[in-house]
C-alpha positions as CSV (number, residue, x, y, z in Angstrom):
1,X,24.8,-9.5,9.7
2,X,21.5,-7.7,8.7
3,X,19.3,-10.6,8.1
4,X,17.5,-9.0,5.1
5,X,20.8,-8.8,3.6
6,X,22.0,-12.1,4.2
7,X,18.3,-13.0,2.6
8,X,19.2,-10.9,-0.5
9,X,22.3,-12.6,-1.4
10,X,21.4,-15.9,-0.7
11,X,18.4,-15.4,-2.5
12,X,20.4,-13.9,-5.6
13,X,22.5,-17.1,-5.2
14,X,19.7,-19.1,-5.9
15,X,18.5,-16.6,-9.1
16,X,21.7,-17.3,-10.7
17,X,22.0,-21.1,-10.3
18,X,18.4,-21.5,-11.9
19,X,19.6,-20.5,-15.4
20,X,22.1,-22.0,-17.5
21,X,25.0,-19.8,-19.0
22,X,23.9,-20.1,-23.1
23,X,20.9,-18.4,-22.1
24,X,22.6,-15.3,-21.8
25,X,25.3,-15.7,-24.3
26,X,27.8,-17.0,-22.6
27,X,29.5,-20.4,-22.9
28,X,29.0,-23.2,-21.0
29,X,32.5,-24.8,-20.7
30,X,33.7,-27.6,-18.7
31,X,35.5,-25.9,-15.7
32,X,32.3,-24.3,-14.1
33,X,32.6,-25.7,-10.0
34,X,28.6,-25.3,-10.2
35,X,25.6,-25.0,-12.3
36,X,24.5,-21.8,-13.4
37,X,25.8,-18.3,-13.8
38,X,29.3,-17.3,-12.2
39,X,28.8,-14.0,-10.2
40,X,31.5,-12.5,-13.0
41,X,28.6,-12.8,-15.4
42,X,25.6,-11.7,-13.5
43,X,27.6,-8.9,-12.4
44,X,28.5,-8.1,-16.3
45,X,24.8,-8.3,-17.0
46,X,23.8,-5.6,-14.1
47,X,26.4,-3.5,-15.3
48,X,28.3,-2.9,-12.2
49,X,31.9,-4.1,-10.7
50,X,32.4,-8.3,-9.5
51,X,33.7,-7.3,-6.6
52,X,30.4,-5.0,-5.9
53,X,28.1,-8.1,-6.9
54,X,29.8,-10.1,-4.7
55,X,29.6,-8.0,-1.7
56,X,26.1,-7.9,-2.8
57,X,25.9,-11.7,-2.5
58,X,28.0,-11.7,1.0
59,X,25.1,-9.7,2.5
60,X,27.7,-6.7,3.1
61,X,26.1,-3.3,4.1
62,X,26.0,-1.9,0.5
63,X,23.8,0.4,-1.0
64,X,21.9,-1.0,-4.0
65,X,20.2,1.6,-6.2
66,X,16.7,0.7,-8.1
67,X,18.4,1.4,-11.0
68,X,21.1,-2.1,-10.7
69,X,18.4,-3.9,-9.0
70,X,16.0,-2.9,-12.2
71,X,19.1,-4.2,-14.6
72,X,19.3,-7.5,-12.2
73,X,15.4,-8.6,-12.6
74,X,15.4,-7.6,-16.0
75,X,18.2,-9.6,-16.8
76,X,17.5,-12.6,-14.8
77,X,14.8,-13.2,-16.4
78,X,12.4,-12.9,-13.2
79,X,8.7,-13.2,-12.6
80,X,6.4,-10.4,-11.1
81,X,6.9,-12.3,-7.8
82,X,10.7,-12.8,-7.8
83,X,10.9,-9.1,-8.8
84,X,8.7,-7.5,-5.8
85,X,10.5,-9.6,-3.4
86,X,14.2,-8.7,-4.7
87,X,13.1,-4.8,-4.4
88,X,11.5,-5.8,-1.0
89,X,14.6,-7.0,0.5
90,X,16.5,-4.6,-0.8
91,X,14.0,-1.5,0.9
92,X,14.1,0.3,-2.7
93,X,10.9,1.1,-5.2
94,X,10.7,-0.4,-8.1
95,X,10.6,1.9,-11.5
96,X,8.1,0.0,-12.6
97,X,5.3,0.1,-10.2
98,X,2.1,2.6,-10.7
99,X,3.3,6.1,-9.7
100,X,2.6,6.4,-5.7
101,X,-0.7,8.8,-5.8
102,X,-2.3,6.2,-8.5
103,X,-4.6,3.9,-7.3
104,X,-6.2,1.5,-9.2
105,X,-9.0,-1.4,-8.6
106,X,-9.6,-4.7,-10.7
107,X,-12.9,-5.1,-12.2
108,X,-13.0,-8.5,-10.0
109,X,-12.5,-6.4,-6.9
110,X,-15.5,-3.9,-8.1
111,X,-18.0,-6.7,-8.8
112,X,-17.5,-8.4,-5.7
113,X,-18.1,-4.8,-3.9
114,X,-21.6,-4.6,-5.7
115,X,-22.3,-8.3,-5.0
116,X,-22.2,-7.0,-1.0
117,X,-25.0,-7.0,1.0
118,X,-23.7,-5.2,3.6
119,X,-22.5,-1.6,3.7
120,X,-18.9,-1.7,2.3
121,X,-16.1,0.5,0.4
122,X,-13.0,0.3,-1.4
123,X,-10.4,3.2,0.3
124,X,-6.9,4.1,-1.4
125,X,-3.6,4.6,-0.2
126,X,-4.5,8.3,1.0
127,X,-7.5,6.8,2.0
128,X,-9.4,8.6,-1.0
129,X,-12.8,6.2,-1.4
130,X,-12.5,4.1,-5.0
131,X,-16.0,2.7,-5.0
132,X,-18.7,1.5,-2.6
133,X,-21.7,-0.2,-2.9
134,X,-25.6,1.0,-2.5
135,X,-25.5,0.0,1.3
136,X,-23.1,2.5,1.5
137,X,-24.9,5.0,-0.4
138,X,-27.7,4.5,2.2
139,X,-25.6,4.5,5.3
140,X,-23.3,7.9,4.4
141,X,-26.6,9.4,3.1
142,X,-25.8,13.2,2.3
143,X,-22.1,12.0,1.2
144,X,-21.5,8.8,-0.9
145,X,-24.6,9.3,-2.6
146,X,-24.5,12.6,-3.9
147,X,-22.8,13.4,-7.4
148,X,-19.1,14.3,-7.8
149,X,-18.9,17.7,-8.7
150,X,-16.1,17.9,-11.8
151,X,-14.0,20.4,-9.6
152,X,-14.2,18.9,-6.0
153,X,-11.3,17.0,-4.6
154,X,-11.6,13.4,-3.7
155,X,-14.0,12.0,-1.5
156,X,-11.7,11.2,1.5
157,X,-12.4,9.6,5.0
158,X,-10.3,12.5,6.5
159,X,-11.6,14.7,4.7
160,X,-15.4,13.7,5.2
161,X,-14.8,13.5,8.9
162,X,-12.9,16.5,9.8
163,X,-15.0,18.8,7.1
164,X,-18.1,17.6,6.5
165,X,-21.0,18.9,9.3
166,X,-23.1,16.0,8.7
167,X,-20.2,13.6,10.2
168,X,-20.0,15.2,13.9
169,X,-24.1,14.0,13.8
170,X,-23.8,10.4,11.7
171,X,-20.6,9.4,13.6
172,X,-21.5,8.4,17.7
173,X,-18.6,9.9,20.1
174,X,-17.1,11.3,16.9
175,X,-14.4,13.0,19.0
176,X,-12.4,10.0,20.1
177,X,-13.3,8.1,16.4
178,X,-11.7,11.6,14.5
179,X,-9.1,11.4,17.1
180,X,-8.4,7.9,16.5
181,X,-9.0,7.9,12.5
182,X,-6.1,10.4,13.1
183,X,-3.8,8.2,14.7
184,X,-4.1,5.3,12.4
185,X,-4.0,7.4,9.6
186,X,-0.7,8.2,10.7
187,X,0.3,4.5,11.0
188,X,-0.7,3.6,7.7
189,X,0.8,6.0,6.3
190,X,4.3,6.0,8.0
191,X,6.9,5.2,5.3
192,X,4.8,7.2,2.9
193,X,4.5,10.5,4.7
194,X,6.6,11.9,2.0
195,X,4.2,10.7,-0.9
196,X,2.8,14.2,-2.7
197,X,-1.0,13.2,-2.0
198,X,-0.3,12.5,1.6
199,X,1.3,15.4,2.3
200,X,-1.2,17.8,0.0
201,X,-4.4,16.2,2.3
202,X,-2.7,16.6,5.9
203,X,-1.9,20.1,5.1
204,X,-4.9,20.8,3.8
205,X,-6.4,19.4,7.1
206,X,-4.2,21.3,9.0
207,X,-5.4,24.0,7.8
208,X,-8.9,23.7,7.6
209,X,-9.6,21.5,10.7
210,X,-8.5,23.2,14.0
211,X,-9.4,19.4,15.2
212,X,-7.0,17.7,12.8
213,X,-4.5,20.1,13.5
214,X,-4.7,19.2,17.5
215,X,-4.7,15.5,17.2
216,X,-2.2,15.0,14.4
217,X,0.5,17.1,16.3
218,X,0.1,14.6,19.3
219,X,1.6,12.1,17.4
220,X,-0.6,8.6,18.4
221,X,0.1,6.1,16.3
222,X,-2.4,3.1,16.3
223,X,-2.8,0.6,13.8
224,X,-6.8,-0.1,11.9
225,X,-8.5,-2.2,14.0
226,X,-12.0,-3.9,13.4
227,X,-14.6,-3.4,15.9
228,X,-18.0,-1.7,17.1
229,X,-18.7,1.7,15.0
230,X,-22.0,3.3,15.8
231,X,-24.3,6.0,13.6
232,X,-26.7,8.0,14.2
233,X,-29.4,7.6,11.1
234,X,-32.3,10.0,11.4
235,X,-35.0,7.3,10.2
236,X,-33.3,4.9,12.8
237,X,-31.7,6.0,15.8
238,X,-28.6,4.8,16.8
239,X,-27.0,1.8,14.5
240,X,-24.1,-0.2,15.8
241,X,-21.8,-2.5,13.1
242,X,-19.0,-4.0,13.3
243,X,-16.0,-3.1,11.2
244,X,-13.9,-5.4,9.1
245,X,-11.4,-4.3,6.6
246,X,-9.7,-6.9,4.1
247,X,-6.7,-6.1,2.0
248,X,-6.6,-7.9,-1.7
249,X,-3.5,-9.7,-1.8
250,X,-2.2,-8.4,-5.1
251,X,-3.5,-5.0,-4.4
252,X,-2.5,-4.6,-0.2
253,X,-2.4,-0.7,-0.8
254,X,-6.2,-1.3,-1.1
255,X,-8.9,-1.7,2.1
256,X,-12.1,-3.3,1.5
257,X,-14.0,-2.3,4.1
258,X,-17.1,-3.6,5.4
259,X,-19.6,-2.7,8.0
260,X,-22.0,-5.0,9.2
261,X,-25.3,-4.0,11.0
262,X,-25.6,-6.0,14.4
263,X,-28.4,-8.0,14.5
């Protein structure tokens, strides 16, 4: 038995022993075997068959749209955390997230980037940059510290690296770090390949990048990794930091990324 599944009903089990039958309308009576809900009545409040629901409880191969699992967290009652993890398990979206190409950052999140002494950015699920702080405005000089033009795209990692002249000069060995940005972008973005702003920026790449175009079609695959990155600043020779990126727990689509100088 698929081990997710067997998760998913037991953990639906659970759900439906928490709540008492009135709750939902339905009478409590004196022949119930257990506490809680029978699997008739959460099945009548997600709108599909017993038999289904119970299969779905049994941890049998079915296939559980977003639309009954919506109907099941919704009428269970659940909390944020209960919902996420029922979608989770069940490998669907859920309806209600933020649409896929939206990425959004807390005001907490921006005031602890500007509090930052060291050089640091917030990067999106496309790896679009969301905000950085003036360390970073010094270090990407010629970039992150120029205005944002109304009609220009994005400013993008990808996109500064494989388009931008002033990157093969900043950027130390910057063959092997394009040709490894490329590989974990493709990591990071392996069960979203399909997403509409994913797919718009690698074919813009593709066709604008003859570099791009020969390391994506080798197909490396590495995940992020922290370590040594070294720039070449034209008031100070060669800088070496070291690379750290941090994901917010209630935002994991979202890489803080920090670079500090070595000493």
């Amino acid at each position: 038995m698929d081990t997710r599944l067997k998760e998913l009903g037991e953990f639906l089990v659970a759900l439906r022993g928490r709540h008492a039958p009135q709750q939902f309308g339905f009478p409590a009576g004196s022949r119930r075997r257990a506490p809680g809900l029978r699997r008739e009545e959460v099945a009548q409040i997600a709108g599909i068959s017993p038999t289904w629901y119970a299969w779905i409880e049994q941890g049998r191969p079915v296939n559980v749209s977003a639309e009954v699992l919506d109907r099941l967290a919704s009428g269970l009652q659940l909390t944020p955390s209960e919902r996420d993890y029922l979608f989770e398990l069940a490998g669907r979206r859920d309806p209600l997230e933020a649409p896929p190409d939206v990425d959004t950052v807390s005001d907490t999140l921006l005031a602890l980037l500007r509090d930052i002494r060291v050089p640091a950015y917030l990067m999106g699920r496309s790896w679009n940059l969301l905000a950085w702080n003036k360390p970073a405005e010094k270090l990407f000089a010629g970039w992150l510290d120029q205005p944002q033009a109304t009609q220009e795209p994005p400013r993008n990692l990808l996109r500064f690296v494989f388009r931008d002249a002033a990157a093969r000069s900043l950027i130390v060995d910057w063959e092997a770090r394009a040709r490894r940005l490329t590989a974990e972008f493709r990591a990071d973005c392996r069960t979203r390949l399909d997403e509409p702003a994913v797919q718009s920026l690698v074919t813009e790449l593709l066709q604008e990048s003859a570099d791009f175009a020969c390391f994506w079609k080798q197909h490396d695959v590495l995940e992020r990794q922290g370590g040594t990155r070294a720039f070449h600043l034209p008031q100070r020779g060669i800088v070496s930091c070291q690379q750290v990126t941090l994901h917010p727990i209630d935002q994991e689509h979202i890489k803080l990324v920090l670079l500090k100088p070595d000493a």
